[in-house]
MIBA-927532 format. One record per residue (C-alpha): x negated, y negated, z negated. Coordinates in steps of 0.25 Angstrom, whole numbers, plus 5000, padded with zeros to 4 digits. Layout:
<recs>
XYZ...
</recs>
This chain:
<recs>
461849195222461649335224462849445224463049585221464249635227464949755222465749815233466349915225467149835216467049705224466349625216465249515218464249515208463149385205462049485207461249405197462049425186462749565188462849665178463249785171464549715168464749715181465049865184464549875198463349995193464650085200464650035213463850105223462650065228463050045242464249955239463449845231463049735239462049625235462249475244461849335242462849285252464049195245464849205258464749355259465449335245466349245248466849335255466949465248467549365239468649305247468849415257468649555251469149515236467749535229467649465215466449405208465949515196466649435183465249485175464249435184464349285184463449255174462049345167462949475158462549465144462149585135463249585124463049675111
</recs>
């Protein structure tokens, strides 16, 4: 699995499906990180209280 991570508003993002919906087009360059290491987070989960993007866990859909 493959992550973006959004230090700015410490989020992880499945880099797969992130999206618009998502709202990390704000964040600065410099603090996005991409990582396929599960236990790097793991702990940016458990130790610096980043959260899982609520929109990103599955393919977004185009809604009319």
């Amino acid at each position: 699995m493959y992550y973006f991570i959004d230090h700015k508003k410490k989020q992880i993002h499945q880099r797969q499906f992130a999206g618009d919906r998502c709202g990390f087009l704000e964040t600065p360059v410099e603090k996005r990180e991409f990582t396929d290491e599960v236990e790097y987070i793991e702990q940016l989960e458990e130790k610096n209280s980043y959260e899982f993007c609520p929109y990103c866990q599955s393919a977004q859909t185009i809604s009319s």
